[in-house]
C-alpha positions in Angstrom: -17.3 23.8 -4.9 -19.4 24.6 -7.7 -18.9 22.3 -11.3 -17.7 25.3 -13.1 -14.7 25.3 -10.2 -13.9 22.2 -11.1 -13.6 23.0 -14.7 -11.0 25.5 -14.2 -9.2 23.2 -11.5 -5.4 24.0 -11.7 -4.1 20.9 -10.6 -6.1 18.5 -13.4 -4.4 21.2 -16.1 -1.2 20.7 -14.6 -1.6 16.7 -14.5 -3.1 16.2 -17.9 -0.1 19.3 -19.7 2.7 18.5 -17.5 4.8 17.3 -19.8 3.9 20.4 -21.9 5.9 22.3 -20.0 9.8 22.4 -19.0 10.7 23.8 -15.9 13.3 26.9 -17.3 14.2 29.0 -14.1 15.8 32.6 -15.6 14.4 31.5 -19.4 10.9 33.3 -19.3 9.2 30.2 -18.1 7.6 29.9 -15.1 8.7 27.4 -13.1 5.9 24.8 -12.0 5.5 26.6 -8.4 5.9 29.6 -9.7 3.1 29.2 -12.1 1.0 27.4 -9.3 1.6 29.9 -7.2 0.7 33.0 -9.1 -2.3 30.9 -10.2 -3.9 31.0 -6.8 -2.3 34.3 -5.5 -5.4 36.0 -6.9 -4.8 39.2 -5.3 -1.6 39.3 -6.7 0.0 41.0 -3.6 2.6 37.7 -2.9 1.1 36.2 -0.6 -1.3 32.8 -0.3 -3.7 33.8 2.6 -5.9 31.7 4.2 -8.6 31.9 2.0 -6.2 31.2 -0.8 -4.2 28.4 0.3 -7.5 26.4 1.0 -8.5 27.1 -2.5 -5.5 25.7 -3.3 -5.8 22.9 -1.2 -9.2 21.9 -2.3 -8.4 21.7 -6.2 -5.5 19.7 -5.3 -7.4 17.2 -2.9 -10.1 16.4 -5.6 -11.4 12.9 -5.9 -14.3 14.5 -7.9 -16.6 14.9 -4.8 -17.6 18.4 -3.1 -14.1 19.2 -1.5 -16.0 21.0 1.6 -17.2 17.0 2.4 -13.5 16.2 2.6 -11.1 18.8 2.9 -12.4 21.3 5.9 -10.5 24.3 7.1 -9.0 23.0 9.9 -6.9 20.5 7.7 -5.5 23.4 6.1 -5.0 25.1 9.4 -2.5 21.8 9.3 -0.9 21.8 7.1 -0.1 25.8 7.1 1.2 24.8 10.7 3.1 22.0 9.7 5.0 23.4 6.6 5.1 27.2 7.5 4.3 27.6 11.1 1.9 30.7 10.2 -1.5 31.1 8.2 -0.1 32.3 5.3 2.5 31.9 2.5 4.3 33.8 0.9 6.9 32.8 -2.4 9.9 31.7 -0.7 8.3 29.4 2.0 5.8 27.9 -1.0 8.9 26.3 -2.5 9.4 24.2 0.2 5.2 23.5 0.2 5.3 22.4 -3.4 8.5 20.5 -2.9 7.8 18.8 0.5 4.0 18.3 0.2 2.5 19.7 -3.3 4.7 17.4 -5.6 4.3 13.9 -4.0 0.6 14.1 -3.9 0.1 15.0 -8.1 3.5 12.9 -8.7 3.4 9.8 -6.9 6.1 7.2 -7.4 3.8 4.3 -7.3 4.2 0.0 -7.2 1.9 -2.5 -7.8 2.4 -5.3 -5.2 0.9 -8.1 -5.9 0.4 -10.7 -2.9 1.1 -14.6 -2.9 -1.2 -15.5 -6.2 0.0 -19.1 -6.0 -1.8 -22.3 -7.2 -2.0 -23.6 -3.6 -4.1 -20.7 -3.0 -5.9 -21.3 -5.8 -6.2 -25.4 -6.4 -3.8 -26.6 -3.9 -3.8 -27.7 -0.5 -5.3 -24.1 1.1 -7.2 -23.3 -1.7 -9.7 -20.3 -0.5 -12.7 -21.8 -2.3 -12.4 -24.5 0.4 -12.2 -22.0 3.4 -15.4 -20.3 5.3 -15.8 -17.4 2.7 -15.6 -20.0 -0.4 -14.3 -17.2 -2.6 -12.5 -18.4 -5.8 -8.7 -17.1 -5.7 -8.4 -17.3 -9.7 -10.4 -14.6 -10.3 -8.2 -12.0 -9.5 -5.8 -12.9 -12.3 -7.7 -11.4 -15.1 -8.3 -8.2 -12.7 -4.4 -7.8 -12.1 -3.4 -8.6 -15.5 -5.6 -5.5 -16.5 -4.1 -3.2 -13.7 -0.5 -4.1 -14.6 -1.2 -4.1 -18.6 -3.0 -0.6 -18.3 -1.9 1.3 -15.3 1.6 2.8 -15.5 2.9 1.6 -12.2 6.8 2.6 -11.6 7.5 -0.9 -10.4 5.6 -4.3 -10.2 6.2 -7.0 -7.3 4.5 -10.3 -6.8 5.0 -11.7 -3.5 5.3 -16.0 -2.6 5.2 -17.6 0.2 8.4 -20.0 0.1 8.3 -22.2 3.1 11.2 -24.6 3.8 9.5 -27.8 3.9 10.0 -27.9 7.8 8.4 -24.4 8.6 7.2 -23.9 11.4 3.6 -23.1 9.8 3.0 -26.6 8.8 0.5 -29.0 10.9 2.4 -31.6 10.1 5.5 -30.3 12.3 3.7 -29.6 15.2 6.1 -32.4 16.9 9.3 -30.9 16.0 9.0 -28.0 18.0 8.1 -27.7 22.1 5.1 -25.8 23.1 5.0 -23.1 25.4 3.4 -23.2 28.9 1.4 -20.5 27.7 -0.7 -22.8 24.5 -4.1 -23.2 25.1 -3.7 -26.1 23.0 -1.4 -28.6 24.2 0.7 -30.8 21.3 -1.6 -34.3 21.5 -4.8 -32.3 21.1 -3.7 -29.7 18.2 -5.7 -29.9 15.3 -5.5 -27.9 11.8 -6.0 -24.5 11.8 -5.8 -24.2 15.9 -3.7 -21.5 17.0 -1.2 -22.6 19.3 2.2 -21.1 21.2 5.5 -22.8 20.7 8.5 -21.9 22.6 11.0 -20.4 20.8 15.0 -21.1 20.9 15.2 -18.4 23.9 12.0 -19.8 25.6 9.5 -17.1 24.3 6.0 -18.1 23.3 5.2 -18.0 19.4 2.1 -17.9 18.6 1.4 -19.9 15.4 -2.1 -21.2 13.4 -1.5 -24.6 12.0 -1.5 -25.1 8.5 -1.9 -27.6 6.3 1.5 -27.7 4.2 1.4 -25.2 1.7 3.4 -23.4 -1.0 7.2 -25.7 -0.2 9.8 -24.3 -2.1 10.2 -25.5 -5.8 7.0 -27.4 -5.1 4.3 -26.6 -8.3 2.1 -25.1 -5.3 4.4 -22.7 -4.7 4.4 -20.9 -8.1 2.5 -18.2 -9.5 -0.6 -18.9 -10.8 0.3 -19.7 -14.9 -1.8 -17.2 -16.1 -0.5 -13.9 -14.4 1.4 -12.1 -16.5 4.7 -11.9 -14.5 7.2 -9.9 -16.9 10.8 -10.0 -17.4 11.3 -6.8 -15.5 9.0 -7.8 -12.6 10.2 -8.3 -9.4 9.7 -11.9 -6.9 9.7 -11.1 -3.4 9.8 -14.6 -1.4 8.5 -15.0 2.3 8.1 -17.4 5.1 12.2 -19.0 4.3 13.1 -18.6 7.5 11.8 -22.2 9.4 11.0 -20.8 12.8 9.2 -17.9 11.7 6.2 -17.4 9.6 5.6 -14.4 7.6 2.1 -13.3 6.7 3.6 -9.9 5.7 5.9 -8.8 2.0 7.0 -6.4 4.2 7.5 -8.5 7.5 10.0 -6.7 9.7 12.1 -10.0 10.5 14.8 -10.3 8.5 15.3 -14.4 6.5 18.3 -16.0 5.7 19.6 -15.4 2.1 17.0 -13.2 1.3 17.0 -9.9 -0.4 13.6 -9.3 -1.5 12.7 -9.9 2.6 10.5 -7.5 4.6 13.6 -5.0 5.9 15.5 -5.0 2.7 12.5 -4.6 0.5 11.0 -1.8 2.3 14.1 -0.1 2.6 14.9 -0.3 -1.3 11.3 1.1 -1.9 12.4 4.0 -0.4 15.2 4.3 -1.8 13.7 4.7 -4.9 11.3 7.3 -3.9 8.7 4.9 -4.2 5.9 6.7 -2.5 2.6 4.9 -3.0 1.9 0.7 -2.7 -1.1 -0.6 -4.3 -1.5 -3.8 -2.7 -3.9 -6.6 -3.7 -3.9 -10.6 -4.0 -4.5 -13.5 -1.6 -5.9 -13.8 1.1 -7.2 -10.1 1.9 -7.8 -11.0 5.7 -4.1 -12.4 6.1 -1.0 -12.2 3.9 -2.8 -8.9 1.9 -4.1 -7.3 5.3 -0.8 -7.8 7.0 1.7 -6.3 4.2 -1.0 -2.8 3.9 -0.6 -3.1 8.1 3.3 -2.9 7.6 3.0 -0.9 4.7 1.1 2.0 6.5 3.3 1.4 9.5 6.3 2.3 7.3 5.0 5.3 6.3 4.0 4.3 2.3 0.5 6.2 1.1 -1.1 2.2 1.0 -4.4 1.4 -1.1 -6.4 -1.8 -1.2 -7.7 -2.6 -4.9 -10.4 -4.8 -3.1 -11.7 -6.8 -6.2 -8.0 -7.7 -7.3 -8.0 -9.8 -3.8 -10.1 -11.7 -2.1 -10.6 -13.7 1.6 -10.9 -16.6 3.5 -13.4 -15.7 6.0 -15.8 -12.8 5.6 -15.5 -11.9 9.7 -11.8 -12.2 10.0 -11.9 -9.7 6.8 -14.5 -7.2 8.1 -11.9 -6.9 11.4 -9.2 -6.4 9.2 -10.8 -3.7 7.0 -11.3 -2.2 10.0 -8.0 -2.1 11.4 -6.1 -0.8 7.8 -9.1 1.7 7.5 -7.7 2.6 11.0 -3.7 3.1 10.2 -5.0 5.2 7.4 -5.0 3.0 4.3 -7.5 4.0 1.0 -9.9 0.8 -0.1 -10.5 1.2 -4.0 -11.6 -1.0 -7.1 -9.2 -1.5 -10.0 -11.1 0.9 -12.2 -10.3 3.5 -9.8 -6.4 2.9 -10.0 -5.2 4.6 -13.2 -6.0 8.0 -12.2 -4.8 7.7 -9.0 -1.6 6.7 -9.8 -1.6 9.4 -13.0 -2.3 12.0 -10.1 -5.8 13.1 -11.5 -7.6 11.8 -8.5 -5.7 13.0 -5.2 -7.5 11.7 -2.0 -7.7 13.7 1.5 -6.6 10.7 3.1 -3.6 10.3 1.5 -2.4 13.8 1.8 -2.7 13.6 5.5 -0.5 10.3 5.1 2.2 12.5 3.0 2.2 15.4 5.9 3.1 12.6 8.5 6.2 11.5 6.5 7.1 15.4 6.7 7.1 15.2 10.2 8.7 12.1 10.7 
């Protein structure tokens, strides 16, 4: 794509004038498809060809690189298949193409979830600047306090881990529960951080890591970090409440006692609300973070990493679970990326591909 193509790119016009223009069917105004359409119908005969859908596709899958090196004609091939089961379009079917597929990707509905920024993460009892990677959790306040303060996210959530104090998590309650046959650890020789197997009240193994106690409810570990900027409008989504489970995930799909901001309940109001995107950041990127985008690509949300608004415990256990996200087809970004993102200015390939699953399924 040449630069002056990206000069004249339809879809940056229609991002940055949007609001410009009301959509008056029968009024003398196009309405947006119409006027997208007719914008890439350059032959004016009706009909999007090949050719002239894959134009289309490459404006609207910029993320100001050379579209060829991420958009190829056999993704389009897809997505003709998928939404029109032929190679070409004509007026009628591209409603249901800007509708189904179109819209989401230059309007997404987009939340800012931010993941268990508690002081005993930071200063407390697992504090990460005491763990293998010796990263310092605090510095990610400033970073999220810019995203939320500058980027016009449709919701904000900031996750805690809010562990009864006998959770099943805890070293220190190792003797209150039986362990399975199965542990390679048996209970007189378990030491912190070991991962061992409990038996469960049906007699199925558990597999838990012990650690120390951390982030009890009410306890001043188990608040936010004093300097995030948590506002009145701002939702808390609390995790690990139920005693015999524990819940590295926001979006874990076991349901807790008394909870309403749990995993199932959470997710399930996110799409409610047409919440399409999760921008997902905090601590510790190779556990709690890493498991919610897991469970968050799993549930069909377009999920992105802002990797220096997190950080780890341990740089190998992070470089496996980069790996796997990467994998279920989540986006790794840096905050200064976000805002155009979430404005629809910058449309990734990858995401796109995430929006044509959720048509299929």
């Amino acid at each position: 794509m040449t630069s002056s193509a990206k000069q004249e790119n339809f879809f940056d016009d229609f991002v940055t004038t949007r609001s410009k223009h009301a959509v008056e069917n029968g009024n003398g105004t196009a309405s947006e498809e119409q006027r997208c359409f007719q914008f890439f119908d350059r032959d004016g005969d009706g009909i999007l060809n090949h050719g002239e859908f894959h134009h289309l596709c490459c404006q609207l899958l910029s993320s100001n690189d050379d579209c060829d090196q991420q958009w190829t004609n056999q993704d389009t091939d897809k997505v003709l298949q998928l939404l029109v089961k032929q190679e070409e379009v004509d007026e009628d079917k591209f409603k249901n193409v800007w509708k189904s597929w179109i819209k989401p990707i230059l309007s997404p509905k987009s939340v800012c979830l931010v993941v268990d920024v508690q002081n005993d993460f930071i200063t407390g009892s697992l504090a990460l600047k005491n763990a293998p990677a010796g990263e310092n959790g605090e510095e990610v306040v400033p970073v999220i306090n810019k995203l939320i303060q500058t980027v016009e996210f449709d919701k904000v959530i900031f996750s805690q881990d809010w562990h009864p104090d006998n959770h099943i998590s805890f070293y220190k309650n190792r003797h209150m529960r039986n362990f399975h046959s199965s542990s390679p650890i048996a209970a007189e020789e378990a030491k912190l951080i070991d991962t061992v197997v409990f038996a469960g009240h049906n007699g199925e193994p558990i597999e838990q890591t012990l650690w120390p106690a951390h982030c009890v409810q009410h306890s001043t570990g188990a608040q936010l970090h004093k300097d995030l900027q948590v506002e009145a409008n701002h939702i808390r989504a609390r995790k690990g409440t139920n005693p015999e489970h524990d819940s590295y995930s926001v979006l874990y799909p076991t349901p807790e006692p008394n909870n309403n901001t749990s995993g199932p309940a959470l997710a399930k109001q996110l799409k409610q609300q047409g919440i399409t995107d999760l921008y997902i950041c905090g601590l510790a990127l190779d556990i709690c973070v890493g498991c919610t985008v897991l469970d968050a690509c799993r549930l069909g949300f377009r999920t992105i990493v802002v990797e220096d608004a997190s950080r780890m415990l341990d740089e190998d256990r992070t470089l496996k679970m980069k790996r796997k996200m990467k994998a279920a087809g989540c986006l790794v970004v840096t905050s200064n990326e976000v805002s155009d993102m979430v404005s629809g200015l910058v449309r990734h390939p990858k995401l796109a591909h995430v929006t044509e699953l959720n048509i299929i399924t």
